[in-house]
N, CA, C and O atoms as a Tripos MOL2 file, in Angstrom:
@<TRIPOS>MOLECULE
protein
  256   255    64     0     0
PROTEIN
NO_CHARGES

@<TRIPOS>ATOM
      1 N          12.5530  141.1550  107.7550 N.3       1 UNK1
      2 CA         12.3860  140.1350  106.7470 C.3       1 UNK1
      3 C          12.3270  138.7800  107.4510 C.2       1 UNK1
      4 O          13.2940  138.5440  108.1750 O.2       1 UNK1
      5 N          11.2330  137.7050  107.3660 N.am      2 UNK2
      6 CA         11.0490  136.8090  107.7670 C.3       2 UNK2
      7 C          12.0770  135.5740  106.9440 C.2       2 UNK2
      8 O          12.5310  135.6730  105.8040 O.2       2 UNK2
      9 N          12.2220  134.6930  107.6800 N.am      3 UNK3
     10 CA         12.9870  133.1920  106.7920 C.3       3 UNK3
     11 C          11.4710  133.0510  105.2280 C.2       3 UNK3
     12 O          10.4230  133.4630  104.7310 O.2       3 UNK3
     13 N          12.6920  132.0520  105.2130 N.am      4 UNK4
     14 CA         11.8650  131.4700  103.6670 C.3       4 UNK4
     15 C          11.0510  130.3090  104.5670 C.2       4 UNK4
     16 O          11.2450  129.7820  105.6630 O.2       4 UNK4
     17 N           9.9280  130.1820  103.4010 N.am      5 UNK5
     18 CA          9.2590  128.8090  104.5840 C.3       5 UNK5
     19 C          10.1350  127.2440  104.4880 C.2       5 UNK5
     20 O           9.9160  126.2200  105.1340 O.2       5 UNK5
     21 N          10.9700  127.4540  103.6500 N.am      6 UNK6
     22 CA         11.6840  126.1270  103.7510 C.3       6 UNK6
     23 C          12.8780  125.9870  104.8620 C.2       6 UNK6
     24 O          13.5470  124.9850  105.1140 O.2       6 UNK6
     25 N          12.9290  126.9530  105.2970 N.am      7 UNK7
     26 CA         14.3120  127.6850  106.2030 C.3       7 UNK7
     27 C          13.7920  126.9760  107.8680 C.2       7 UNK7
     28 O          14.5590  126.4710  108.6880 O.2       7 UNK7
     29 N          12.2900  127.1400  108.0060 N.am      8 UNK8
     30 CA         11.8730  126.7230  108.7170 C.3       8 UNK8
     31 C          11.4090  124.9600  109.4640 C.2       8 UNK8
     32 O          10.5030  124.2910  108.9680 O.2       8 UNK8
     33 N          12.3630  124.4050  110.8740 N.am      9 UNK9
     34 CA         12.2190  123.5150  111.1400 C.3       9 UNK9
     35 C          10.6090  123.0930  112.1940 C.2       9 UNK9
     36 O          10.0080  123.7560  113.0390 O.2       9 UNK9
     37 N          10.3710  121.7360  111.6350 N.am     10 UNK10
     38 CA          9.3320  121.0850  112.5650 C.3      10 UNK10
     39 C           9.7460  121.1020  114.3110 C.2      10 UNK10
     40 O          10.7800  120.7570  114.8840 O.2      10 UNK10
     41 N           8.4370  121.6660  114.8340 N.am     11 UNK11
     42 CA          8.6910  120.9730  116.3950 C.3      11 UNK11
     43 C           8.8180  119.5760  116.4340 C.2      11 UNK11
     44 O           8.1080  118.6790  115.9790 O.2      11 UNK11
     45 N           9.9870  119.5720  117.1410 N.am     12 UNK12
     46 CA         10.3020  118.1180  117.7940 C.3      12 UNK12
     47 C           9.6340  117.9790  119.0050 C.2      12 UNK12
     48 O           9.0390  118.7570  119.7500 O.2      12 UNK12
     49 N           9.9900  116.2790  119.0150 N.am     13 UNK13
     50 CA          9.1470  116.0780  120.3050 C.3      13 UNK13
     51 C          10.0740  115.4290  121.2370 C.2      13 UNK13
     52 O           9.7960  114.9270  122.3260 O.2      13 UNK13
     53 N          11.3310  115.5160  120.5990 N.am     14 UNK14
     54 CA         12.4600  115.3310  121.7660 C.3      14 UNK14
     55 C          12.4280  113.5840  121.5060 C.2      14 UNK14
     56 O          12.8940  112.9680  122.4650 O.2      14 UNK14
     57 N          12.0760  112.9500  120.6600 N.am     15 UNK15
     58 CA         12.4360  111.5430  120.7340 C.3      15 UNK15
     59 C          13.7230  110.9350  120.7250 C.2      15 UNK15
     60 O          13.7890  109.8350  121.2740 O.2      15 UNK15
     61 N          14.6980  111.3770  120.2550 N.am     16 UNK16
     62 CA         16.0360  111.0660  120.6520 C.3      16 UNK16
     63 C          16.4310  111.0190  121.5370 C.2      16 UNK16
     64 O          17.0560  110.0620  121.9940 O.2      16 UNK16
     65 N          16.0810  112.5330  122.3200 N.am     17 UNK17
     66 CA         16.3120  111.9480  123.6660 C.3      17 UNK17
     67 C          15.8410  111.4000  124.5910 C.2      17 UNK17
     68 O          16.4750  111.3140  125.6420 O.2      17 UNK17
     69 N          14.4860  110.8320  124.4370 N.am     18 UNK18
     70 CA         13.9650  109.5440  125.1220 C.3      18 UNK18
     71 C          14.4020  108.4610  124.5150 C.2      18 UNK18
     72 O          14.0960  107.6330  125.3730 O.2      18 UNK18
     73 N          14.8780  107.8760  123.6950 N.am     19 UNK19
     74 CA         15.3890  106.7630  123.5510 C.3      19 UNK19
     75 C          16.6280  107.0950  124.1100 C.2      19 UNK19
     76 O          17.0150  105.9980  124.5120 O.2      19 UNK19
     77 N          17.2130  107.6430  124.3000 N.am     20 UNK20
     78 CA         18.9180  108.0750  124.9350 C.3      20 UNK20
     79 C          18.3720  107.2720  126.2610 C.2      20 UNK20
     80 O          18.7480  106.2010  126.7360 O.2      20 UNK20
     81 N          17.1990  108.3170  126.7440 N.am     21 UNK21
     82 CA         17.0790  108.3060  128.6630 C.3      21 UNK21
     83 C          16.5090  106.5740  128.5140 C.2      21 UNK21
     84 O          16.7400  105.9760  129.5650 O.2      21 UNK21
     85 N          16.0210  105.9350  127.7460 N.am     22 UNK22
     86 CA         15.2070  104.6670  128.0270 C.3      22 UNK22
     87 C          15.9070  103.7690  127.8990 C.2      22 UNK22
     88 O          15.5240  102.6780  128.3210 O.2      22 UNK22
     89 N          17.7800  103.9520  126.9830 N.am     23 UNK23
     90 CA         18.7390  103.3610  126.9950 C.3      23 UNK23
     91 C          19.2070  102.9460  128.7880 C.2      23 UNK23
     92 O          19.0200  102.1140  129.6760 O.2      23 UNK23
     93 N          19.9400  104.2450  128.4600 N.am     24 UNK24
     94 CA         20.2840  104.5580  130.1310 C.3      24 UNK24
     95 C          19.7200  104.1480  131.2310 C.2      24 UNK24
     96 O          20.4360  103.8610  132.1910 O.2      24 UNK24
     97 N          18.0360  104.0180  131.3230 N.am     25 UNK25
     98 CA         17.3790  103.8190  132.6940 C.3      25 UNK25
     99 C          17.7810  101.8510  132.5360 C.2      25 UNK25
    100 O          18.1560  101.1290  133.4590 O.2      25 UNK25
    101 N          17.5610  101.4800  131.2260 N.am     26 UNK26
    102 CA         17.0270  100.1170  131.1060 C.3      26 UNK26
    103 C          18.6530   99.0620  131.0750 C.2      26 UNK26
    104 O          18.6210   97.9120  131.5130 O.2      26 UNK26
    105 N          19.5920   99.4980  130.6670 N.am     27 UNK27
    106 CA         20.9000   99.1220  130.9430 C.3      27 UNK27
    107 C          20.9370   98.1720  129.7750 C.2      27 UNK27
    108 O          20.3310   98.3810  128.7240 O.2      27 UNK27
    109 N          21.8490   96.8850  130.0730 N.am     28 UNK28
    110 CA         21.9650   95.4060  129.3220 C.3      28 UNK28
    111 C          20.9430   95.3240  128.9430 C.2      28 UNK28
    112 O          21.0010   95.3110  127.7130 O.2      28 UNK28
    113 N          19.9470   95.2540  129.2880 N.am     29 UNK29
    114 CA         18.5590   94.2730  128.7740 C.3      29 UNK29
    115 C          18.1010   95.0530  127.4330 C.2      29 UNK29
    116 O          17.3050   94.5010  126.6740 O.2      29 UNK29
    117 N          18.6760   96.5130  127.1080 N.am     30 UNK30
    118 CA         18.0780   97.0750  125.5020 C.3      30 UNK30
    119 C          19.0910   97.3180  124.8430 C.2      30 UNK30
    120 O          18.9550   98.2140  124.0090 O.2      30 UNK30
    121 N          20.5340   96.6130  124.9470 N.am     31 UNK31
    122 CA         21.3450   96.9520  124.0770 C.3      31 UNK31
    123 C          22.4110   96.9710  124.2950 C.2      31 UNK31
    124 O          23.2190   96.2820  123.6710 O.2      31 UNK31
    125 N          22.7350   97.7900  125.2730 N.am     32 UNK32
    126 CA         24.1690   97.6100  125.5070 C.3      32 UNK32
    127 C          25.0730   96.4330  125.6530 C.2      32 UNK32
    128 O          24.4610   95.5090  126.1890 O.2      32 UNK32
    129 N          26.5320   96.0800  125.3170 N.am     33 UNK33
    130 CA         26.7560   95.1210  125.0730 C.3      33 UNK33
    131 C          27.5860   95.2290  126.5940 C.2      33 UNK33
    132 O          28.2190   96.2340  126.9170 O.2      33 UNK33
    133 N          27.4480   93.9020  127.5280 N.am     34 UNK34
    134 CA         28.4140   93.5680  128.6060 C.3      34 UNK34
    135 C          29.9760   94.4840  128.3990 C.2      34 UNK34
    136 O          30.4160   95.4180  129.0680 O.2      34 UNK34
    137 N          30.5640   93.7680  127.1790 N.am     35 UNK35
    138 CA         31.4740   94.4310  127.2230 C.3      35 UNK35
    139 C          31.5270   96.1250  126.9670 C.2      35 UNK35
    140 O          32.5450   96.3760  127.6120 O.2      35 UNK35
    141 N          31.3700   96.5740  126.7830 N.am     36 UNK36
    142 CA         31.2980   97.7790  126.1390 C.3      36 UNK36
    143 C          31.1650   98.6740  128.1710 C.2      36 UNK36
    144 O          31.7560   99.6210  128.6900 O.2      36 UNK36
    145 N          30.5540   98.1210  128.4570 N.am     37 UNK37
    146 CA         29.8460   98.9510  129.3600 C.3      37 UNK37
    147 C          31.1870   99.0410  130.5290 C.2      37 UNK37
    148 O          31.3800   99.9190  131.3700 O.2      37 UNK37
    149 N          32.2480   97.4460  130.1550 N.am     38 UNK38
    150 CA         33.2820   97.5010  131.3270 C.3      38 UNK38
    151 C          34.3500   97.7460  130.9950 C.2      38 UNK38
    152 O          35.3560   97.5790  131.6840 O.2      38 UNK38
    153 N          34.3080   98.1730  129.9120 N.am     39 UNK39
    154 CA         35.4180   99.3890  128.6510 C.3      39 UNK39
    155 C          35.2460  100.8920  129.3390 C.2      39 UNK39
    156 O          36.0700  101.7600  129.6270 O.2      39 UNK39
    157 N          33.9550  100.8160  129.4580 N.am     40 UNK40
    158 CA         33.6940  102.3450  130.1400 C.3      40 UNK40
    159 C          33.7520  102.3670  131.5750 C.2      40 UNK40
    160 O          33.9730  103.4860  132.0380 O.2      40 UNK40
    161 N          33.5930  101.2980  132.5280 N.am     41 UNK41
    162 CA         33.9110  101.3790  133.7400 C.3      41 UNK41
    163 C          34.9600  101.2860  134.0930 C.2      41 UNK41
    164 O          34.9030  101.4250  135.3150 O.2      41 UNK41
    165 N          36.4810  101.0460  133.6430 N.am     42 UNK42
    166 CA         37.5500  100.8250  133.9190 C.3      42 UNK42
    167 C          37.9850  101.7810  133.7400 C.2      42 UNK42
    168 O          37.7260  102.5160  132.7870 O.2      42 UNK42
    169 N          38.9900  102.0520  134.9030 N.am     43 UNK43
    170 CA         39.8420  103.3300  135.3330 C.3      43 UNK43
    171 C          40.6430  103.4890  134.3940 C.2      43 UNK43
    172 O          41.3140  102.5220  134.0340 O.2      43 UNK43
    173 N          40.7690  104.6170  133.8200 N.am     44 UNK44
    174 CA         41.9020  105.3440  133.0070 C.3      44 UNK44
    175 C          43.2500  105.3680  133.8630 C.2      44 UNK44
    176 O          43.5300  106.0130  134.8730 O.2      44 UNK44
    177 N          43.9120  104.5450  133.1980 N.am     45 UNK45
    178 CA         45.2860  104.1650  133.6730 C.3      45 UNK45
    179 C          46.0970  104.9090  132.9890 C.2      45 UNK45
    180 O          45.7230  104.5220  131.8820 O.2      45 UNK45
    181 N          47.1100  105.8560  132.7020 N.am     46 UNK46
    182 CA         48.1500  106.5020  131.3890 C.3      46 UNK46
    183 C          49.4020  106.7960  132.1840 C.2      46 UNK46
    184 O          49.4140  107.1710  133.3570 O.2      46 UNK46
    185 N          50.3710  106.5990  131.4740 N.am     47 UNK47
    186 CA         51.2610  107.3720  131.8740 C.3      47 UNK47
    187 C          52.1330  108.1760  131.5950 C.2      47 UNK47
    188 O          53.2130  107.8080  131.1320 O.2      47 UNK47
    189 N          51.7780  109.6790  131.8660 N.am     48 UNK48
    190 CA         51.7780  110.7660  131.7650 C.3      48 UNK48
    191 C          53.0010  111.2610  131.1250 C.2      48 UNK48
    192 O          53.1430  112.0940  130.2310 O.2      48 UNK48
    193 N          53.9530  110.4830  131.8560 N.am     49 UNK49
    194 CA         55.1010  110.8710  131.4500 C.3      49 UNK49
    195 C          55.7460  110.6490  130.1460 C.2      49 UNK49
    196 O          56.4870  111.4240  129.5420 O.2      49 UNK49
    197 N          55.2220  109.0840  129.6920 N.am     50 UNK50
    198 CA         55.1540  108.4850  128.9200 C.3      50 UNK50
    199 C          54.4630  109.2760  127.8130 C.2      50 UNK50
    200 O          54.9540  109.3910  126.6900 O.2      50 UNK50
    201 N          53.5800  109.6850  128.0930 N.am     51 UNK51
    202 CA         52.9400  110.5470  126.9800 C.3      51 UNK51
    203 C          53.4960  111.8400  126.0170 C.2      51 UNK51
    204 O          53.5480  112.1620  124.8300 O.2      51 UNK51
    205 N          53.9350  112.4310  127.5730 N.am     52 UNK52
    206 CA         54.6130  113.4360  127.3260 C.3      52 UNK52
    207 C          55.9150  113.4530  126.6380 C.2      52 UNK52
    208 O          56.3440  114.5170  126.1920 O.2      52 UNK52
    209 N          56.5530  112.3930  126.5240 N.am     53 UNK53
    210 CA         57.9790  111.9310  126.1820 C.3      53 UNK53
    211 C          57.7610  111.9720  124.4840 C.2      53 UNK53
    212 O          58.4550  112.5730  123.6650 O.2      53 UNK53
    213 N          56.4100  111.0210  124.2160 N.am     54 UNK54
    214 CA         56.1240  110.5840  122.9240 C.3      54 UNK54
    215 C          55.7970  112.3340  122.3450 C.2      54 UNK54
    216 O          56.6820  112.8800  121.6870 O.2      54 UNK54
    217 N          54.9410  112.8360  122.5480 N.am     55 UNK55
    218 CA         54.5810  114.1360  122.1490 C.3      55 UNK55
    219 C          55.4070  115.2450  121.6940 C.2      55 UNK55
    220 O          55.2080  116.0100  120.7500 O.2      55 UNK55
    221 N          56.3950  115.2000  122.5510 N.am     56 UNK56
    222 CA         57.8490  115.6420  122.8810 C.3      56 UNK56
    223 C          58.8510  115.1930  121.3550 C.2      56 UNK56
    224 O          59.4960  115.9630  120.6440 O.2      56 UNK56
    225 N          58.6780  113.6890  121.2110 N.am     57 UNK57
    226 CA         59.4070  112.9000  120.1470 C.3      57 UNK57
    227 C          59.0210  113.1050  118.9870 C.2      57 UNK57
    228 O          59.6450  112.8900  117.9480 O.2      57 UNK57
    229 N          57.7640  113.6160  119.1420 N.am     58 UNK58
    230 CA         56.7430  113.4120  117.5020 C.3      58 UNK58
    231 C          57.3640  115.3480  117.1500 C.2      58 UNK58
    232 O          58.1080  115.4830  116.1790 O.2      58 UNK58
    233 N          57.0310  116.5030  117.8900 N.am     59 UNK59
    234 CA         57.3280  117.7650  118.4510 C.3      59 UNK59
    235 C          58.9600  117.9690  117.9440 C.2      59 UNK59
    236 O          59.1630  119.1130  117.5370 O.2      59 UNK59
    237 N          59.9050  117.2520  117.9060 N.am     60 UNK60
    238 CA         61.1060  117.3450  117.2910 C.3      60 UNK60
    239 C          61.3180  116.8090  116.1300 C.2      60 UNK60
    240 O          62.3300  117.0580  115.4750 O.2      60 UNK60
    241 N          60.5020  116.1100  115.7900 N.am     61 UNK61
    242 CA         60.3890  115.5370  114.5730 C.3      61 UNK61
    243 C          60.8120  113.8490  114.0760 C.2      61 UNK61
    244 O          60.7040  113.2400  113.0120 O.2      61 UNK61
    245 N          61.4040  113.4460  115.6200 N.am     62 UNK62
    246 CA         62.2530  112.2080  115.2100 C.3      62 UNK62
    247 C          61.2340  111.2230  115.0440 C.2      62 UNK62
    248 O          60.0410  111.5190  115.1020 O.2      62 UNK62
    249 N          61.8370  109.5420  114.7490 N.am     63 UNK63
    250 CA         61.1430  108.5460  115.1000 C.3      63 UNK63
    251 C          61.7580  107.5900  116.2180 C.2      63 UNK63
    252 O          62.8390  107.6370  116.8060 O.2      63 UNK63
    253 N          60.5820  106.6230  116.3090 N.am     64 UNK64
    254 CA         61.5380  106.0860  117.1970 C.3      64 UNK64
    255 C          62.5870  105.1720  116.5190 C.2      64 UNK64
    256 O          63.4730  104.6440  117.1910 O.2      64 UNK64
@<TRIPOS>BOND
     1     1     2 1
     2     2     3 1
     3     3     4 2
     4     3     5 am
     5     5     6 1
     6     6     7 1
     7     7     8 2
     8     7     9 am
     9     9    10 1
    10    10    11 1
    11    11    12 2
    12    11    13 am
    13    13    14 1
    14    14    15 1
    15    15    16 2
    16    15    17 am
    17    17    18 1
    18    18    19 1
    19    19    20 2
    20    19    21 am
    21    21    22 1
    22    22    23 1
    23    23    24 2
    24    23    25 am
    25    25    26 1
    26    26    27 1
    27    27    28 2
    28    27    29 am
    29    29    30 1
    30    30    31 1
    31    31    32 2
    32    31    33 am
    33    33    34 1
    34    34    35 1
    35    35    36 2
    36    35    37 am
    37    37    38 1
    38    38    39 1
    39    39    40 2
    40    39    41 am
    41    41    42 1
    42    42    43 1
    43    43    44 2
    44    43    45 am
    45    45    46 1
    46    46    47 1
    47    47    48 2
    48    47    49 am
    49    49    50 1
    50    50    51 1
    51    51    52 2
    52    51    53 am
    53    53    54 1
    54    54    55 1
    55    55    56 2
    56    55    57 am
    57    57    58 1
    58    58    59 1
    59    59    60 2
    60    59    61 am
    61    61    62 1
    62    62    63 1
    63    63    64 2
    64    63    65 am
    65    65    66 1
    66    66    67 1
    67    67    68 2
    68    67    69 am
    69    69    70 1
    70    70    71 1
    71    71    72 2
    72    71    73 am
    73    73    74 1
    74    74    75 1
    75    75    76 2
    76    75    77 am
    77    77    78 1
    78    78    79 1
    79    79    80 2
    80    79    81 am
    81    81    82 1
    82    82    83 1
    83    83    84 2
    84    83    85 am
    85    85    86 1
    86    86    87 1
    87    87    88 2
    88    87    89 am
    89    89    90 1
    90    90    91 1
    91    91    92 2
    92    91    93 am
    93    93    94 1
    94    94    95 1
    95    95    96 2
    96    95    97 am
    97    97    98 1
    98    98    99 1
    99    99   100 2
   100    99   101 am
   101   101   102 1
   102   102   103 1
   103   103   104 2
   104   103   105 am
   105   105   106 1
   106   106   107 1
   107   107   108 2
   108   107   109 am
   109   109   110 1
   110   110   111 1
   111   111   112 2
   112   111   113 am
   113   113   114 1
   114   114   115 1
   115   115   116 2
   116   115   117 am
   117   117   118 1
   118   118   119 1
   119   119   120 2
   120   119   121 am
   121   121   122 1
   122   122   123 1
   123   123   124 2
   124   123   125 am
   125   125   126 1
   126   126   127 1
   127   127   128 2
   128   127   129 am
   129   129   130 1
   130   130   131 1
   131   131   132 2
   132   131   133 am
   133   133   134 1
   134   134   135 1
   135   135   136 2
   136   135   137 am
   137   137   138 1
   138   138   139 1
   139   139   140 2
   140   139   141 am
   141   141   142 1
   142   142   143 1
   143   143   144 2
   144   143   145 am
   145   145   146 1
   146   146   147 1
   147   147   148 2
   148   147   149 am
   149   149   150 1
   150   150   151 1
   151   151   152 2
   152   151   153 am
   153   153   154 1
   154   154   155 1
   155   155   156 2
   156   155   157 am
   157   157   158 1
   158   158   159 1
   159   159   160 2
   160   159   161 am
   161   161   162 1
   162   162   163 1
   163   163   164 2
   164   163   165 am
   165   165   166 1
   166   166   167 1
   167   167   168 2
   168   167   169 am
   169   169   170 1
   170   170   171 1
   171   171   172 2
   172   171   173 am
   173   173   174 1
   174   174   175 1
   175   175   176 2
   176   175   177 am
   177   177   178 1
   178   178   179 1
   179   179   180 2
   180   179   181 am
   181   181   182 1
   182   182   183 1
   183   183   184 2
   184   183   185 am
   185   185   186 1
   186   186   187 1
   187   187   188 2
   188   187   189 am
   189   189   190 1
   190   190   191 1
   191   191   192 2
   192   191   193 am
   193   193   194 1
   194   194   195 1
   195   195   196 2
   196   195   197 am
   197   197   198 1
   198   198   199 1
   199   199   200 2
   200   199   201 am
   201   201   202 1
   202   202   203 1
   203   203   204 2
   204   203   205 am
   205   205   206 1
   206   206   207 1
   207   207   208 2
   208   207   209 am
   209   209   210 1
   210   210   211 1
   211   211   212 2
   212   211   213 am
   213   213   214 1
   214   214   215 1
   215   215   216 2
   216   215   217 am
   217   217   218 1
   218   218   219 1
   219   219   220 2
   220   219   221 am
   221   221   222 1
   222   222   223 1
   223   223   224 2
   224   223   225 am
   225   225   226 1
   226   226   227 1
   227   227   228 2
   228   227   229 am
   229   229   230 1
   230   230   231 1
   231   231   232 2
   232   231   233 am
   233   233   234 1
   234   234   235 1
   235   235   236 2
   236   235   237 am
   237   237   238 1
   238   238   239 1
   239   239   240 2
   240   239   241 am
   241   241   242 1
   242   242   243 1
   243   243   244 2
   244   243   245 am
   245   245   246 1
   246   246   247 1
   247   247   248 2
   248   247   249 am
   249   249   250 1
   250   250   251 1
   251   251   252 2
   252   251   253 am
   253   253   254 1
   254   254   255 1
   255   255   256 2
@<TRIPOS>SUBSTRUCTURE
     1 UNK1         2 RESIDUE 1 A UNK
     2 UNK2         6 RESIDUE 1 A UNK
     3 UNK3        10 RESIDUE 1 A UNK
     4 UNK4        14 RESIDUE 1 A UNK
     5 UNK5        18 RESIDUE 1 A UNK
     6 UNK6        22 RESIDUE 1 A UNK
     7 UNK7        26 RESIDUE 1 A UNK
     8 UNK8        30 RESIDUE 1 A UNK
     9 UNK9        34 RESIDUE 1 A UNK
    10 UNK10       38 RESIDUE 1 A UNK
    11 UNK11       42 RESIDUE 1 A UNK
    12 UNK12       46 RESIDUE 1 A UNK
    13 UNK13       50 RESIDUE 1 A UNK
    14 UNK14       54 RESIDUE 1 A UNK
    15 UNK15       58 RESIDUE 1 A UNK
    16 UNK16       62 RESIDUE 1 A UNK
    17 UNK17       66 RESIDUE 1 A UNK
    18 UNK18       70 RESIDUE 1 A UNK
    19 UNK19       74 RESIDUE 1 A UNK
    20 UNK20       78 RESIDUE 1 A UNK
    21 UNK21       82 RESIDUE 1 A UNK
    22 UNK22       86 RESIDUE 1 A UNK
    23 UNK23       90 RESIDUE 1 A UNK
    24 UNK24       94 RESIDUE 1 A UNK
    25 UNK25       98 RESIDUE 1 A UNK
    26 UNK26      102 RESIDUE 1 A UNK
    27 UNK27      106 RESIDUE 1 A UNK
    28 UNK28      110 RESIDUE 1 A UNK
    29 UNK29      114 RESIDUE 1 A UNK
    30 UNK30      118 RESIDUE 1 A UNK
    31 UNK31      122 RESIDUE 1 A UNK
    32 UNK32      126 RESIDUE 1 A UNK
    33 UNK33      130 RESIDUE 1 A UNK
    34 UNK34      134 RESIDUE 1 A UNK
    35 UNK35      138 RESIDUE 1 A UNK
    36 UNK36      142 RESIDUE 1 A UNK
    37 UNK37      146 RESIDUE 1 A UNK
    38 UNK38      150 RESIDUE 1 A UNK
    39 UNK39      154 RESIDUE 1 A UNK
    40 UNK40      158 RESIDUE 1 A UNK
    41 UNK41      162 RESIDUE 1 A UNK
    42 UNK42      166 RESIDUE 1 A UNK
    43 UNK43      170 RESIDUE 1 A UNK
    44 UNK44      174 RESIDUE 1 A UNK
    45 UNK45      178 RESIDUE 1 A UNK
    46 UNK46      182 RESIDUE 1 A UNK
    47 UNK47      186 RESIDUE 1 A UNK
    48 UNK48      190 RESIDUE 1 A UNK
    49 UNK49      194 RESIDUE 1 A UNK
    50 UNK50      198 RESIDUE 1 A UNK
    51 UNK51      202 RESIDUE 1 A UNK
    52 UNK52      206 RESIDUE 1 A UNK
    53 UNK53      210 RESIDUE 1 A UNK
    54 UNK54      214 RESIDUE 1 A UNK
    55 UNK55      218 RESIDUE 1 A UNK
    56 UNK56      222 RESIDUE 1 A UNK
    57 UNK57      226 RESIDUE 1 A UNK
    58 UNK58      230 RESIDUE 1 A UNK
    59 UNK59      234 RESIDUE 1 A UNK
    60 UNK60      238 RESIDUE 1 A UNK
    61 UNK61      242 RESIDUE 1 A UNK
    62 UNK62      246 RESIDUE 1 A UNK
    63 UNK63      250 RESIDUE 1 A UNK
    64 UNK64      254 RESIDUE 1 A UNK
């Protein structure tokens, strides 16, 4: 038994993901905002322990 013909999608031509890749190649100059970009370049700093403590706190039920 074949789909219904409404069941059935159009070939794409993948344009999403050329605007993705034309983002990416072209940087600041199509969008991206300065900041944003040094939100994402900055090292993930956490501390672990710290985390674990809170998780731990929420996990027993208390507050702080």
């Amino acid at each position: 038994m074949s789909r219904h013909l409404a069941d059935h999608r159009a070939q794409s031509d993948g344009g999403r993901l050329k605007h993705f890749y034309r983002i990416e190649k072209t940087g600041d100059a199509d969008g991206i905002h300065p900041s944003s970009r040094a939100l994402h370049k900055r090292p993930l700093s956490r501390d672990s322990a710290k985390r674990v403590e809170n998780f731990t706190r929420i996990e027993r039920e208390t507050t702080a």
